[in-house]
N, C-alpha and C positions, 0 to 999 in steps of 0.2 A: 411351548405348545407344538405339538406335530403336527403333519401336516394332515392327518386324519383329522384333527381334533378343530381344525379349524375349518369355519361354514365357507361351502361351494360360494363364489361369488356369479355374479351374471351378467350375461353377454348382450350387449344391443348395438343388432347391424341394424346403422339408421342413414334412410337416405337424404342427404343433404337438398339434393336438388339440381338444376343446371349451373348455378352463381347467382343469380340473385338471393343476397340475405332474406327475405321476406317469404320466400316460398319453401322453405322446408316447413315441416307439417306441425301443428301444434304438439301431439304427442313428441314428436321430435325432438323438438327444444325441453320438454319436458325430464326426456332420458338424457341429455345435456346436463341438466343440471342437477342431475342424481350422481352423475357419473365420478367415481373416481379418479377412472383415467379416459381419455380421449386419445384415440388413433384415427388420426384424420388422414387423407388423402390429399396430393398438392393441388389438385385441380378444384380442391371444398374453397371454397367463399373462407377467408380468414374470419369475417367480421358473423358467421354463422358461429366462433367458438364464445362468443360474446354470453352466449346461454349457459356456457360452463361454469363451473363454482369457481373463486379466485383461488382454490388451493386445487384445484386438479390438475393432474400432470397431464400435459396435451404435448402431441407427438407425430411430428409429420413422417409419413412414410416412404415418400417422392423425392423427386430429385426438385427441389426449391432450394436455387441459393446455394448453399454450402452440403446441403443435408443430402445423406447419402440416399440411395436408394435400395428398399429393402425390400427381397424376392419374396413370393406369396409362401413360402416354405416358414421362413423367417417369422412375417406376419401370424401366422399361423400356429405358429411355438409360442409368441409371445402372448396372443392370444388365453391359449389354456395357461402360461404360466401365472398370467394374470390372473385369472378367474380363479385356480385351486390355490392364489394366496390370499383366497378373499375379498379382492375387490369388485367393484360395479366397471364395466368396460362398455365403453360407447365406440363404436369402429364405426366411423363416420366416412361414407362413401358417398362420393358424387352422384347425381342421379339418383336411380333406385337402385338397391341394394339386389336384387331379382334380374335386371337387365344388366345384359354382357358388365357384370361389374364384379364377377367370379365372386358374387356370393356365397353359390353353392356352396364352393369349394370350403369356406371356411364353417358353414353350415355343416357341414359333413364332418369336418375335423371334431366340432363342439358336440356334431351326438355320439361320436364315436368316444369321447371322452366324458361322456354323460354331465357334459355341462348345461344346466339352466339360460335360455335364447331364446330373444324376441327378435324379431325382423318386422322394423316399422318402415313403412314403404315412403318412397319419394317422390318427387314429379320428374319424369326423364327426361332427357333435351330432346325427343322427337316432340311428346308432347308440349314442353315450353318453346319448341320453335315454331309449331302451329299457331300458336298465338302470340309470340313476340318477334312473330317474322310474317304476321296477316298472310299464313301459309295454312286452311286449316288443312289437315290432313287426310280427311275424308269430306266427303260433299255430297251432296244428294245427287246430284246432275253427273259429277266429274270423276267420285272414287267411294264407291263403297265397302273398301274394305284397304289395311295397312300392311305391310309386312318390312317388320325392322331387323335388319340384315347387317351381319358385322363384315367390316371391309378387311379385319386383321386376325384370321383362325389360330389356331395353335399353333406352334411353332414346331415343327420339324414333321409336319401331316403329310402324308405322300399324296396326297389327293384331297381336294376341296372335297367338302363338305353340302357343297353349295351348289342346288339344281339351278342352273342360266336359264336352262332353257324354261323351265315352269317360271322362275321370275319373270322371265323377258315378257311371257302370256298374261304374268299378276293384271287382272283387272283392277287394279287401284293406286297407291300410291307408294313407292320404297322409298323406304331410307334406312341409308348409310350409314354406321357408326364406326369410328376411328378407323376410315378408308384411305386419311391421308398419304400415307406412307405406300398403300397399294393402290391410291386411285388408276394407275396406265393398267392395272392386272384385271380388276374388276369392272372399270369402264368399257376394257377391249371385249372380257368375257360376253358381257350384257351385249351389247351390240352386235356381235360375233352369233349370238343364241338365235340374234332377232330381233333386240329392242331398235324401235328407232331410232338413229341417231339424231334426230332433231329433237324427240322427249326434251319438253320444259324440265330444266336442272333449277337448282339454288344449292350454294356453298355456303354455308353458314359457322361465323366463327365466333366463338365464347358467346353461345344464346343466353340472353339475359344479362349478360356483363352489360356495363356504362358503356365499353366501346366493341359491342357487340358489332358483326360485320355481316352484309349479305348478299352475295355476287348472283345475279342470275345469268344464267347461258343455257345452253343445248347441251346434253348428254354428252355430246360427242368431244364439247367443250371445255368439260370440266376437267380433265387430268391437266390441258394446257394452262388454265385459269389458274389450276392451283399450283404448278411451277413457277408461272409467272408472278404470282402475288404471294409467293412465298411463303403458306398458307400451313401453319403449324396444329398441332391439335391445342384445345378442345377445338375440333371441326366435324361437322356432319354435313352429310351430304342429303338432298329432298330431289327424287323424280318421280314426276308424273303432270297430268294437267293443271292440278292445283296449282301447281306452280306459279299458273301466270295469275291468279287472284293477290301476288303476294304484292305488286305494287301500288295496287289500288287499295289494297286493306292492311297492308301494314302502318304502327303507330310509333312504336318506339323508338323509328330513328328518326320520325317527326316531331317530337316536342323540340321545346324551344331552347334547352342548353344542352342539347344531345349532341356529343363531340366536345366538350368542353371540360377543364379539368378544374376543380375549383380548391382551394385550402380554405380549411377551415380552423380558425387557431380561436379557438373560444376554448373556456376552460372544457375539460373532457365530458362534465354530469350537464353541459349548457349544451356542447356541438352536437349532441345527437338528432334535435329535435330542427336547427336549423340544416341539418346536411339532409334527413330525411326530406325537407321541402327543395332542397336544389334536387336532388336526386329523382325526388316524382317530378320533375322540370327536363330531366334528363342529364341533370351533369355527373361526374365523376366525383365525388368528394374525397380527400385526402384528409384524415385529422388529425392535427398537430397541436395542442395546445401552445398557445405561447407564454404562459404565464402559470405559474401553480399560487393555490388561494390557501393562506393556513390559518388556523386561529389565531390571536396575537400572543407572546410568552408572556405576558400579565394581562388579566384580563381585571386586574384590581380596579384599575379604573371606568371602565364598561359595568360591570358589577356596582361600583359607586353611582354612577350616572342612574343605572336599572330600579336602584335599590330607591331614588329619589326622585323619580316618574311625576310623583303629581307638585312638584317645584315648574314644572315645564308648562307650558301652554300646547305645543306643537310638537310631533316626533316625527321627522323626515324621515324619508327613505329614494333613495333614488333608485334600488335594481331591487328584485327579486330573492337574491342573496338575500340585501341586506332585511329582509323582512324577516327570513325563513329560520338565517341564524342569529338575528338578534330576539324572534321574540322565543323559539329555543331555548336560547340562553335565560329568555328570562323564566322558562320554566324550570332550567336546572337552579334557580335559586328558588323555588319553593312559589314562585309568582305566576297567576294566570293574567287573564282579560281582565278582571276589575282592578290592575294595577294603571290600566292608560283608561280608567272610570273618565277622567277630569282634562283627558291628553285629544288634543286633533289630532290626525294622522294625515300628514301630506305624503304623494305619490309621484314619479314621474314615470309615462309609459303604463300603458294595460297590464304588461308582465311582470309590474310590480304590483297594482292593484288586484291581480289574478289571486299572485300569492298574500295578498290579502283574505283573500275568499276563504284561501287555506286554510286558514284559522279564523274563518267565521267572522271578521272582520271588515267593515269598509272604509275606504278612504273620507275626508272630507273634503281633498282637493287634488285635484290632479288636473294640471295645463292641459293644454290644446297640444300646444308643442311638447317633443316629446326631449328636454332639453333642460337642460341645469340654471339655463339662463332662466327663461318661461318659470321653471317655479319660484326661483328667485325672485322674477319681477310679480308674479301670484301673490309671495307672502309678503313681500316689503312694504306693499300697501296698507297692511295690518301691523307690523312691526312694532311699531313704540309698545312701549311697555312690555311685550310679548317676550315670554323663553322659551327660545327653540334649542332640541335637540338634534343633534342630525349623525344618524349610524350610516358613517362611511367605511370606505376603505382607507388604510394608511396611506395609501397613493391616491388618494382621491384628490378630483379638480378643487378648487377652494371661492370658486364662483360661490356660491350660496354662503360660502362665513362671511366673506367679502362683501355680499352685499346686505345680508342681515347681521346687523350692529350686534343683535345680544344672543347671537347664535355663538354657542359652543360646541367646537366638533368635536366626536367623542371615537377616534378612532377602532375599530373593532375588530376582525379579522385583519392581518396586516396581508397585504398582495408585494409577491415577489417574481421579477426578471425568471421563467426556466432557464436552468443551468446547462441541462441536457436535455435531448432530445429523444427519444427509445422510438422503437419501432409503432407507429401508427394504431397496427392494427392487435395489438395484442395489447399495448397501455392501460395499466388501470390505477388513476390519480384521482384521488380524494381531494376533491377543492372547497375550499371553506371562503365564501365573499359577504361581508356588508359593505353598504357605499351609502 
């Protein structure tokens, strides 16, 4: 096929946001996971590519790690050559795609090339440090109006761009984006025009990150603050009076694991949901699974047990897994709900009873304690006579065969040691658990 012949594909600059995963925008995630390829920026939140399909090719373009760093020229070529071979392209930019994030620039390449572009917009880190640094940026009383000013122009400009002296006059509030590198240039300008050098500052680094950071000082203070704290980008800079509201109204670095880095080694489809709650707590989460969960390689046995349901008196369960894929399984042998007509169902823990719901099912017993022992000593009391079933894992504790006599464990998914370890944030492992 030539390259006539084959359909234009399409461009989406989407803005990712300041770093918190949660805050790019639902259309966002949406061109995510249309996308065939993703070109991300290093300073995107990794756990933001989590919305992309598992066969998209995703592509950092910064300097992270080993990976080189590719000029806007570059980007730019790859850009159209992606599109006129037909694919969906997602060029995922920190922030908004529109502010100092030289959108345009690639914007202008795509019409000039008559390729097909959407620009879905993002939250910028002025705006996510108004609210995750209790800084807002305008006020009734203190700043009626914003003006967001880059601290790092073009490179080789014989002249700023940039009136001092009408900023220094701004009735409202500046900020600074990616000034790091010139704060002594821009600091001296401002004050030099006229601003006060006492002007309430705030330094503000990775807004939104887990170890987001926020220095207040004086105008005059902030080039020294940020030599001495050694202060890299993503950094932005906030002056004005607002400023001083940000002690009393900021929240994020008040919760109660804020500063804390947690690992999370639950299987990969399980850590999501408990890192999400350290996380609204304020910690860091790291996710590592420590154990991968497979089916077992015969399942002739599980399948025999399934096939013989109403022999049983009781069908245990102690996790969530073991609900989800053993009654699964018993659908892939041709069997629904009237197959446990005649069967109890014991539980241990809510989030096993939950996934009971799943399937329209309820338990008929489930301890107080949420413990192997507690059900154990639940059913023993009823035991004589009784056959229980109990869908474990192959490594499963053996408390409950132990202590009910005519309990046969019927191993199910087997669970194994991880071998390896991969990268955190990219990891995508299919875990299979009954217990």
């Amino acid at each position: 096929m030539t390259r006539e012949q084959i359909p234009m594909g399409k461009v989406y600059l989407v803005g990712a946001g300041p770093g918190d995963p949660g805050l790019i925008t639902l259309r966002g995630a949406e061109c995510l996971r249309r996308a065939d390829v993703v070109l991300y920026d290093y300073l995107v939140n990794p756990r933001i590519l989590k919305h992309a399909r598992a066969d998209a090719e995703l592509s950092c373009l910064g300097k992270h790690g080993s990976t080189r760093l590719w000029t806007q020229h570059e980007i730019n070529e790859a850009i159209v050559e992606l599109a006129h071979a037909g694919r969906t392209v997602v060029r995922l930019k920190g922030g908004d795609p529109a502010v100092f994030a030289r959108g345009a620039e690639e914007v202008e390449t795509l019409v000039r090339h008559g390729i097909p572009f959407e620009i879905v917009p993002g939250i910028t880190v002025a705006l996510a440090a108004g609210s995750y640094c209790g800084i807002p940026i305008t006020h009734r009383d203190l700043a009626s109006a914003v003006a967001l000013v880059t601290g790092q122009e073009r490179h080789g400009k014989e002249a700023s761009a940039l009136d001092y002296e009408s900023l220094a006059r701004f009735p409202g509030t500046l900020v600074f984006y990616m000034g790091v590198t010139t704060v002594d240039e821009w600091t001296a300008s401002l004050i030099a025009a006229g601003k006060n050098p006492a002007t309430p500052a705030a330094i503000v680094r990775r807004c939104s990150w887990p170890d987001q950071r926020t220095i207040h000082c004086r105008l005059d203070e902030v080039a020294g603050r940020v030599a001495e704290e050694r202060l890299r980008p993503p950094t932005i800079v906030l002056v004005g009076d607002v400023v001083n509201l940000g002690p009393a109204m900021s929240w994020f670095d008040k919760r109660p694991l804020f500063g804390r880095r947690v690992l999370v080694t639950r299987p990969d489809h399980q850590a999501e949901a408990l890192a999400s709650l350290l996380e609204e707590a304020g910690a860091e989460t790291l996710v590592q699974p420590a154990i991968a969960i497979e089916p077992p390689d015969d399942w002739t046995e599980v399948d025999a047990a399934l096939n013989r349901l109403g022999e049983f008196d009781w069908l245990v369960f102690s996790s969530a897994n073991g609900v989800r894929y053993t009654l699964r399984r018993l659908a892939d042998l041709g069997l629904d709900a009237r197959a446990l007509g005649g069967v109890r169902l014991a539980t241990i823990g809510p989030g096993t009873t939950e996934a009971l719901a799943e399937f329209h099912l309820r338990g008929d017993l489930q301890p107080n304690e949420y413990r192997a022992e507690a059900l154990a000593e639940a059913l023993a009391g009823d035991a004589s006579g009784q056959r229980f079933l109990l869908a474990r894992a192959s490594r499963g504790r053996e408390v409950l065969a132990e202590t009910l006599r005519a309990a046969r464990p019927k191993p199910c998914p087997r669970t194994r040691p991880r071998s390896s370890f991969p990268d955190c944030r990219s990891s995508r492992f299919p875990v299979f658990v009954s217990a």
